[in-house]
C-alpha positions in Angstrom: -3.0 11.3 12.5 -6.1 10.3 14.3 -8.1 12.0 11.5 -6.9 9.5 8.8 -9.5 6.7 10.2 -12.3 9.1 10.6 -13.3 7.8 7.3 -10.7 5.4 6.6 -12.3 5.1 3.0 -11.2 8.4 2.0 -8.0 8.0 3.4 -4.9 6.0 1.2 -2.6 5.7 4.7 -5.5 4.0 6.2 -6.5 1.9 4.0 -2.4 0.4 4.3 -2.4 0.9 7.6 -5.4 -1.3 7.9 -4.5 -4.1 4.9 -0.8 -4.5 6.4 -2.6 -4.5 9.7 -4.5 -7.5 8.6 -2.1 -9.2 7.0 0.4 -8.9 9.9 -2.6 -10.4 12.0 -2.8 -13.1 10.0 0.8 -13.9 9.8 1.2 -13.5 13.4 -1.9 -15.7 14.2 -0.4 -18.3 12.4 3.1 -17.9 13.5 1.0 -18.0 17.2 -0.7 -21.4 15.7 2.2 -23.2 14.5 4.5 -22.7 17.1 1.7 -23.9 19.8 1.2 -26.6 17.6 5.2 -27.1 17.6 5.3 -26.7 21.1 2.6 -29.1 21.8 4.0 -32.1 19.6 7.3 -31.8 21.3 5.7 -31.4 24.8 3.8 -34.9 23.5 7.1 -36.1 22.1 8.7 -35.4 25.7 6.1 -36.9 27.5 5.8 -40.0 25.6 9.6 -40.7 26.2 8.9 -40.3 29.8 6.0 -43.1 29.3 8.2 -45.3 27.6 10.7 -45.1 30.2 8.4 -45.4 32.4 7.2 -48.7 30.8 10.2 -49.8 30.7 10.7 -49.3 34.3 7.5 -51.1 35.4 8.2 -53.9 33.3 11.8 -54.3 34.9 10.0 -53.8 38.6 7.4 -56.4 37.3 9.9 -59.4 36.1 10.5 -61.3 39.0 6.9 -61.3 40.6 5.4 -62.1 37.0 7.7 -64.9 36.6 6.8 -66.0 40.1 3.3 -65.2 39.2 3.3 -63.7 43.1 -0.3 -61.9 42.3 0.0 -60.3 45.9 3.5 -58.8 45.2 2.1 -57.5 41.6 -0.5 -55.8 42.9 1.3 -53.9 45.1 3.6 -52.9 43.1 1.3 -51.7 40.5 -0.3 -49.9 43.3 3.7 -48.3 45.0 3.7 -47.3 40.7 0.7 -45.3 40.5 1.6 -43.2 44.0 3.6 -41.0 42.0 1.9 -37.5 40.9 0.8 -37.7 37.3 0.5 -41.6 37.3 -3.5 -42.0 36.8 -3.5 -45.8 36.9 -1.5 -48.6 36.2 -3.2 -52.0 34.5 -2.7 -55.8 33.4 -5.1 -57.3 31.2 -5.1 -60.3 28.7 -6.1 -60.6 25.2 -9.9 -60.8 26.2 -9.2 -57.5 27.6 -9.8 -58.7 31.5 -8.2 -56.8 33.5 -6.3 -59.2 36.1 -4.2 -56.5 38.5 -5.0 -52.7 38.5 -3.5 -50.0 41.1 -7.6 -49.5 41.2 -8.6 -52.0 43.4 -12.2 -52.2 42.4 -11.3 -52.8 38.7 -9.4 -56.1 40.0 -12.0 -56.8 42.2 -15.0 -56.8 39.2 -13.3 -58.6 36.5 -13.6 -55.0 34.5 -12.9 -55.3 30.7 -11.0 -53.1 29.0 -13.0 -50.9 26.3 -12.7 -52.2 23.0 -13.4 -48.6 21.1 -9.9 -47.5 23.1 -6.5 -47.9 21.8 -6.3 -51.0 24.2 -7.9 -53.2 21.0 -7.7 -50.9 18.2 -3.8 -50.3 18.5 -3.4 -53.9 17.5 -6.5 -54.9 15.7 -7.8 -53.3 12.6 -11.4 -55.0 13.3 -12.2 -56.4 16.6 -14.7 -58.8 14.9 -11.9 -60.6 13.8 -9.0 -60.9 16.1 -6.8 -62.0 13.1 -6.4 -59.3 11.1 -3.7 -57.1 12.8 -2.3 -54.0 12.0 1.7 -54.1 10.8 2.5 -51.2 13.2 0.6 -51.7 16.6 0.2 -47.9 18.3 1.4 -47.6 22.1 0.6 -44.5 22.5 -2.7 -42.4 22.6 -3.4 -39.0 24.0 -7.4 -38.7 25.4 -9.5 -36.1 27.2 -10.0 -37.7 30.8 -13.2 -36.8 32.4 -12.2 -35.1 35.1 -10.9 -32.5 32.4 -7.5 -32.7 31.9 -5.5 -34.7 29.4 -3.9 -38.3 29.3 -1.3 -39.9 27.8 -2.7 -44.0 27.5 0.3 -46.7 27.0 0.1 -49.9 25.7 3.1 -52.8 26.7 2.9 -55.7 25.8 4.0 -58.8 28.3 6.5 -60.9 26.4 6.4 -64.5 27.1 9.9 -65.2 28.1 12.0 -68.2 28.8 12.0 -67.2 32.6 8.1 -67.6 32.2 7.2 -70.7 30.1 9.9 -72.8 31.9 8.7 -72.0 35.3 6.9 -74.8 37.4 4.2 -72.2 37.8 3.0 -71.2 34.2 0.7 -73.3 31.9 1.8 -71.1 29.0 3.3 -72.8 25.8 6.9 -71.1 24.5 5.2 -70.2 21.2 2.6 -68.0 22.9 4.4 -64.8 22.2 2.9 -62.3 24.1 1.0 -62.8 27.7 -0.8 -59.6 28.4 -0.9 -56.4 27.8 0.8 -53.6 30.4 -1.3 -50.5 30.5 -0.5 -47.2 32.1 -2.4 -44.0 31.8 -0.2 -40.8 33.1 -1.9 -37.6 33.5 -0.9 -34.5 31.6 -2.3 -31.8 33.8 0.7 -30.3 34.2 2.4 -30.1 31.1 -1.5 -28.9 30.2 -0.6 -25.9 32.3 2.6 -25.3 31.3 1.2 -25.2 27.8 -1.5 -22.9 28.5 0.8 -20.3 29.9 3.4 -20.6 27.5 0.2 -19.7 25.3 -0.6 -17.3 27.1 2.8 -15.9 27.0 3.4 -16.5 23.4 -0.5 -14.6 22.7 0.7 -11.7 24.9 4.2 -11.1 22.7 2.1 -11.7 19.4 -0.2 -8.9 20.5 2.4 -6.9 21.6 4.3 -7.6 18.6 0.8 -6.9 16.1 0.8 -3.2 18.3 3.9 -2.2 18.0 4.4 -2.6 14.2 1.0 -1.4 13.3 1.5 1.7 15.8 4.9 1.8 13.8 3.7 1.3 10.6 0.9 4.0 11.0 3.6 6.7 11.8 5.5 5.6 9.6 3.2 5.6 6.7 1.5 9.2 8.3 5.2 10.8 7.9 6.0 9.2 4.2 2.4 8.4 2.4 -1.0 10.3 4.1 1.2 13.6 4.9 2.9 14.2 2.0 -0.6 13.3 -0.2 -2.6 15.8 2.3 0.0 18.5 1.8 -0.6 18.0 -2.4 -4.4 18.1 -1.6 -4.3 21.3 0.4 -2.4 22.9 -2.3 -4.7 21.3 -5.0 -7.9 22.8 -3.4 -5.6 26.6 -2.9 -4.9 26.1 -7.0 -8.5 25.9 -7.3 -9.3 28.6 -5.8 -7.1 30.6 -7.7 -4.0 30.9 -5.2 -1.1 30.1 -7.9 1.2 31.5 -5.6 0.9 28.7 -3.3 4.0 26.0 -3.4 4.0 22.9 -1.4 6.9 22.3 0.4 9.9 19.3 -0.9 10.9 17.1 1.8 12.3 14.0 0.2 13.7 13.3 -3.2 11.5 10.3 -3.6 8.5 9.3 -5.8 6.6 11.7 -3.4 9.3 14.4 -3.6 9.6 14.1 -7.6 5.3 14.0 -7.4 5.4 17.6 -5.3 7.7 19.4 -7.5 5.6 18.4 -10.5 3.1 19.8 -9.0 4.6 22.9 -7.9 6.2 23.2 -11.8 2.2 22.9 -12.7 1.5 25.2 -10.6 4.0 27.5 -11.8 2.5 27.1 -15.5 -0.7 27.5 -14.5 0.2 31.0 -13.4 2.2 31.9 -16.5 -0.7 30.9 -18.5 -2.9 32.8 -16.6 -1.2 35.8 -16.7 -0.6 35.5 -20.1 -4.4 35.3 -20.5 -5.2 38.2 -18.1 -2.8 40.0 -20.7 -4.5 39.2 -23.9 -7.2 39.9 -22.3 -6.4 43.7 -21.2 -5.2 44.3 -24.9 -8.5 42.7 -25.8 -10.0 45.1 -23.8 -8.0 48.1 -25.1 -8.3 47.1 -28.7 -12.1 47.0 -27.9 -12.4 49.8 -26.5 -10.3 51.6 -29.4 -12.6 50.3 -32.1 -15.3 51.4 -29.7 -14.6 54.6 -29.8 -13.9 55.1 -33.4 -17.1 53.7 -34.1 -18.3 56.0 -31.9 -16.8 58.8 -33.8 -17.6 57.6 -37.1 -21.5 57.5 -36.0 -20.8 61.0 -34.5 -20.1 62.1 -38.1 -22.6 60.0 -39.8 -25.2 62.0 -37.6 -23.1 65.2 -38.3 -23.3 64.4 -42.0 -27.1 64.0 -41.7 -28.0 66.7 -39.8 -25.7 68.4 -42.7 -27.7 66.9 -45.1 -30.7 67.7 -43.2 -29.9 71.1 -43.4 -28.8 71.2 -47.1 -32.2 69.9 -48.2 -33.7 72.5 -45.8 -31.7 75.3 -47.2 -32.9 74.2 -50.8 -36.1 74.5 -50.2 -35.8 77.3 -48.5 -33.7 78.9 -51.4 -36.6 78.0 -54.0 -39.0 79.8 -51.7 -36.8 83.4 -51.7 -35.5 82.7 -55.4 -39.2 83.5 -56.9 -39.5 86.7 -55.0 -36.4 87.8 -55.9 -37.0 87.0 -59.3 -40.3 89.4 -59.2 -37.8 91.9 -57.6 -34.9 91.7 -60.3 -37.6 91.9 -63.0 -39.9 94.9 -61.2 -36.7 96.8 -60.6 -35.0 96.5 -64.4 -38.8 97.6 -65.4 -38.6 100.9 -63.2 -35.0 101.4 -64.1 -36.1 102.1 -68.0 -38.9 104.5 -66.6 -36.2 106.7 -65.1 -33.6 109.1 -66.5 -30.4 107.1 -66.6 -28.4 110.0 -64.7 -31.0 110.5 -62.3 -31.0 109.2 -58.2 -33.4 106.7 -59.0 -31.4 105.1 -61.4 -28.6 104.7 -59.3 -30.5 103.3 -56.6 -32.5 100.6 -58.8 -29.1 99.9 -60.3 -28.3 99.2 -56.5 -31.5 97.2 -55.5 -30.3 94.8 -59.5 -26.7 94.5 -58.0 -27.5 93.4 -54.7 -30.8 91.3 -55.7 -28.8 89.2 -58.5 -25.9 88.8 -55.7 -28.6 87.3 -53.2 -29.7 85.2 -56.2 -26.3 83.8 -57.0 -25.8 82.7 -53.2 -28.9 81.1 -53.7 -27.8 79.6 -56.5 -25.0 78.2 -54.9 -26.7 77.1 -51.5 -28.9 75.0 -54.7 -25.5 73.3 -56.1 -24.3 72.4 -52.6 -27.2 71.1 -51.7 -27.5 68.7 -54.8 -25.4 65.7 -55.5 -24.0 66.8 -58.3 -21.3 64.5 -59.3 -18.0 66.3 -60.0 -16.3 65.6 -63.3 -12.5 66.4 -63.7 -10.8 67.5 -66.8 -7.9 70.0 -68.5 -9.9 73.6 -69.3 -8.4 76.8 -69.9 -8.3 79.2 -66.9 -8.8 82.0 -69.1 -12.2 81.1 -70.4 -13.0 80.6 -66.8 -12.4 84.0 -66.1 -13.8 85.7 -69.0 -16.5 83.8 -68.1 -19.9 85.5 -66.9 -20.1 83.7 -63.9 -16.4 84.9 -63.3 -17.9 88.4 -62.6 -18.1 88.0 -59.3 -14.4 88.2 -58.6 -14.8 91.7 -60.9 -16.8 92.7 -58.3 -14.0 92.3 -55.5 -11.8 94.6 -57.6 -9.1 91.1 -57.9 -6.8 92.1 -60.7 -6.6 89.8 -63.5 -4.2 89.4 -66.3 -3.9 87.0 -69.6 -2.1 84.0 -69.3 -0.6 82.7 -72.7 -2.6 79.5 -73.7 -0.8 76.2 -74.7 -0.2 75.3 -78.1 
């Protein structure tokens, strides 16, 4: 399997085993995302009911003193609130934003003012320029980045002017000044910061596991039903091309893939009766050729035959016309001497001889001159009787053959 991402762009199962693999990153990094995010807003959500309540409570723990304005008492208590871990510091301050009573002593002690950029002004007042304009739904609540690196949840409460307060002896404040001062509180989220970061860390480790397992899952799965299935067609492929059309590539399934291998292998099967029947044609080609080679072959034998025939015949001819004029001279010298002798004697016999067997040589001359000519032949109806009373008929005389009349046609 590890060969596949040798050179994943040559391979199909790596190419989805990488694309899916992406994609599942993806998905899983936002999954990852949104539930942090999730997790985060209800950690916030949690924690700012805890600073409400815990507004609530320092506003309960602050009514008496306020009302007796006992600036001793509130001090203290501000200072028993903050004691508690995750309590950063506790604050009054007016609308000026002068703080009056801090659990930090040297904020009280320098008349600090609150900073106007925070949510201390801007969570009531859409421009601090102008005090007036106010937003409809003052904000309470403000998470920050403290400096000493962890984060802080700010809360703003405001100090309602109540009837316990503008009909003590103590207060100059009218009863249609709504609100006195504001209550601020800033709690540290250090450890809900750590909770958060390991519940990330947590939630990052199961992703990753997660992202692992499938794509080690998906890999094997897609080796066993996509990359080794299309290797098996390619290995047959390249033993087709070289001419192995015996090969067949094993079925498996009875999928796309398994319909795609006995294609093939029904290709494959066609190829070879194709083949064969070309290897056949082929052979009788062969035969056929040879067949017509060797009657060609034969037929030039004879043509050469026929010349040297030929060659010979025109050879003989002249060869005939050379021994035709002695034996002309012969014929003629001998039928001279023949009427010098007696007729009865020796020497007549003898000459009569040397005429017989000179004019017998000149006829198979004669003949050896007709072959040798193309005379053409010319058929027709003749009597056989004039053939053989015919001079030229004497030669068959001359072989003693018997011969008798036949009765001519009408």
């Amino acid at each position: 399997m590890k060969n596949i991402f040798r050179h994943p762009e040559k391979s199909l199962a790596a190419k989805l085993i990488i694309a899916i693999g992406l994609v599942m990153a993806v998905g899983s990094f936002l999954f990852w995302y949104g539930i942090l995010k999730i997790q985060e807003k209800d950690v916030m959500s949690i924690a700012g009911k805890y600073g409400s309540s815990f507004m609530g409570f320092t506003i309960k723990s602050l009514d008496n003193t306020l009302a007796e304005y006992d600036q001793e008492k509130i001090q203290q208590t501000l200072e028993r609130l903050s004691i508690p871990e995750g309590v950063h510091r506790v604050r009054i301050y007016d609308h000026e934003g002068k703080v009056f009573f801090s659990s930090n002593k040297a904020e009280r002690e320098t008349l600090t003012l609150v900073d106007k950029t925070s949510i201390a002004c801007q969570g009531c007042h859409i421009d601090i320029e102008k005090p007036s304009n106010l937003l409809p739904e003052p904000k309470k609540t403000d998470k920050y980045k403290h400096p000493d690196g962890f984060t802080a949840l700010k809360l703003i409460e405001p100090i309602y002017n109540k009837s316990t307060c503008y009909t003590a002896a103590c207060h100059v404040h009218s009863e249609e000044q709504e609100i006195l001062g504001f209550l601020e509180a800033d709690l540290s989220l250090a450890l809900l910061d750590e909770a958060l970061f390991k519940q990330g860390l947590a939630l990052t480790a199961y992703v990753f596991i997660f992202v692992l397992a499938a794509s080690i899952s998906l890999g094997v799965i897609l080796y066993k039903i996509v990359s080794k299935p299309v290797s098996e067609l390619a290995h047959g492929m390249e033993k087709v091309a070289d001419g192995n059309f015996d090969y067949s590539v094993p079925v498996k399934s009875v999928d796309e893939m398994g319909r795609l291998t006995t294609t093939f292998n029904s290709m494959i099967k066609d190829l070879k009766a194709a083949r064969d029947q070309g290897e056949l044609w082929t052979q009788s080609l062969e035969a056929e050729i040879a067949k017509q080679t060797e009657e060609i072959q034969r037929t030039y034998a004879n043509l050469a035959q026929t010349e040297k025939l030929a060659s010979l015949g025109r050879m003989a001819a002249g060869v005939a016309h050379e021994i035709n004029n002695p034996l002309t001279g012969v014929v003629t010298f001998a039928h001279l001497m023949l009427k010098r002798v007696p007729p009865d004697s020796l020497d007549a016999e003898d000459l009569k001889v040397i005429i017989e067997q000179t004019e017998r040589c000149a006829k198979i001359i004669k003949n050896l001159l007709t072959f040798s000519r193309a005379t053409p032949s010319e058929k027709g109806e003749i009597n056989i009787n004039n053939v053989l009373r015919d001079r030229k008929s004497t030669r068959l005389n001359s072989s003693h053959i018997p011969l008798s009349r036949m009765p001519s046609s009408a």
